[in-house]
N, C-alpha and C positions, 0 to 999 in steps of 0.2 A: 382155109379162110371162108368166113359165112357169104363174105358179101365184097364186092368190085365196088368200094368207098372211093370217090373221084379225088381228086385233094382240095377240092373246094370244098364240098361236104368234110373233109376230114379238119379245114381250116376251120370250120364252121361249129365242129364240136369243141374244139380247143379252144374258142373265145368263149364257149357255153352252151347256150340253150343252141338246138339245132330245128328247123325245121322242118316239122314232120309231113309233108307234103314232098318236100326234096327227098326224106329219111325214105319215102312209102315209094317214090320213085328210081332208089338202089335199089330196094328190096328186087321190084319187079324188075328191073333190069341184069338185078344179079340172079334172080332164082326162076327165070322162067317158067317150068315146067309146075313150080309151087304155086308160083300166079294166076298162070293159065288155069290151073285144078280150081282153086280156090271162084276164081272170075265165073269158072263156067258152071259152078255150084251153085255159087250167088244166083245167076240169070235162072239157071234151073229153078232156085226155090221161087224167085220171083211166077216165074210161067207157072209153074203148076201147082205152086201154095203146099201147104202140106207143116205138119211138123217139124220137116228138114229134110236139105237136098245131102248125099253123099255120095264117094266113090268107092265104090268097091272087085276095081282092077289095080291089080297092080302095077309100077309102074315101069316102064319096059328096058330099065339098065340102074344098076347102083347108083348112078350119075342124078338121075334123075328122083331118084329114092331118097339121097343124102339130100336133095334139094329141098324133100318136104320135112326131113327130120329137122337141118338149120332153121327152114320156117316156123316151127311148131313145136321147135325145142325153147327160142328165144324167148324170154315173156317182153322183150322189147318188140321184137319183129310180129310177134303174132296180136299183141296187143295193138299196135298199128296198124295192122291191116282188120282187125277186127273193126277198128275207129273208121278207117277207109269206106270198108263195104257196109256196114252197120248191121253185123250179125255177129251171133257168137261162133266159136271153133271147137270142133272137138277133134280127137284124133284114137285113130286104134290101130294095131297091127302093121306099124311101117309104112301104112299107105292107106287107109281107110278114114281119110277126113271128109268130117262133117258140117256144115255151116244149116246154124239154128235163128232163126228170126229174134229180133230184142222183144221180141212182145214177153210179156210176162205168161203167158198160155203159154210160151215153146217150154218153159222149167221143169215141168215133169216127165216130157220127150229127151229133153237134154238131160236131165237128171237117169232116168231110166239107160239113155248111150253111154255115159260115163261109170257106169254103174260096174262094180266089180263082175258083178253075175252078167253084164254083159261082156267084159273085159274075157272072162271064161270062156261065157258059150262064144267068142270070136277065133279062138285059139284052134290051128292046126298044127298037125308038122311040117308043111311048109312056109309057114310064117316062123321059127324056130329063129333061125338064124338073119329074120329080113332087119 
């Protein structure tokens, strides 16, 4: 299961539209380690500007692995926290998320991350099986 849905939130989808303020407050509650990555990305790009802040450790148990794969596999979940923080998301290699500024200037940084030929040159064989 992606996410610990309270049963008020879960009431709340079954009458309709839900909340996404409450929706962005599962997220973080159920995927910590997703959040925390993402949060301290955001702050990073804010401090030191740049084209985009990213992570590039991996993360220290399956547990916490599978937590950015539910984030960032969702296009519910990640589309929410995209709205949350007000950046875009990329992701590579089981663990290698990136958060890109909405400015129109980040599109060819983001475009260039997303990029096959970078999808390539990110590839070992330890990432094989992440």
């Amino acid at each position: 299961m992606s996410l610990d849905v309270s049963p008020a939130l879960l009431e709340q989808a079954e009458r309709g539209e839900v909340d996404e303020q409450e929706f962005v407050d599962c997220v973080r509650t159920s995927l910590p380690y997703a959040w925390e990555m993402i949060s301290s990305l955001v702050a990073q790009l804010k401090v030191d500007g740049g084209d985009f802040a990213d992570n590039q450790v991996p993360p220290p148990s399956e547990k916490e692995r599978g937590q950015l794969l539910r984030a960032l596999a969702s296009d519910a979940i990640r589309g929410a926290l995209q709205r949350h923080f007000g950046v875009r998301l990329a992701f590579q290699n089981c663990h290698r998320v990136a958060v890109f500024p909405l400015d129109p200037s980040a599109e060819a940084s983001l475009g260039r991350f997303t990029s096959i030929r970078s999808q390539i040159l990110n590839q070992s064989p330890e990432f094989r099986d992440c």
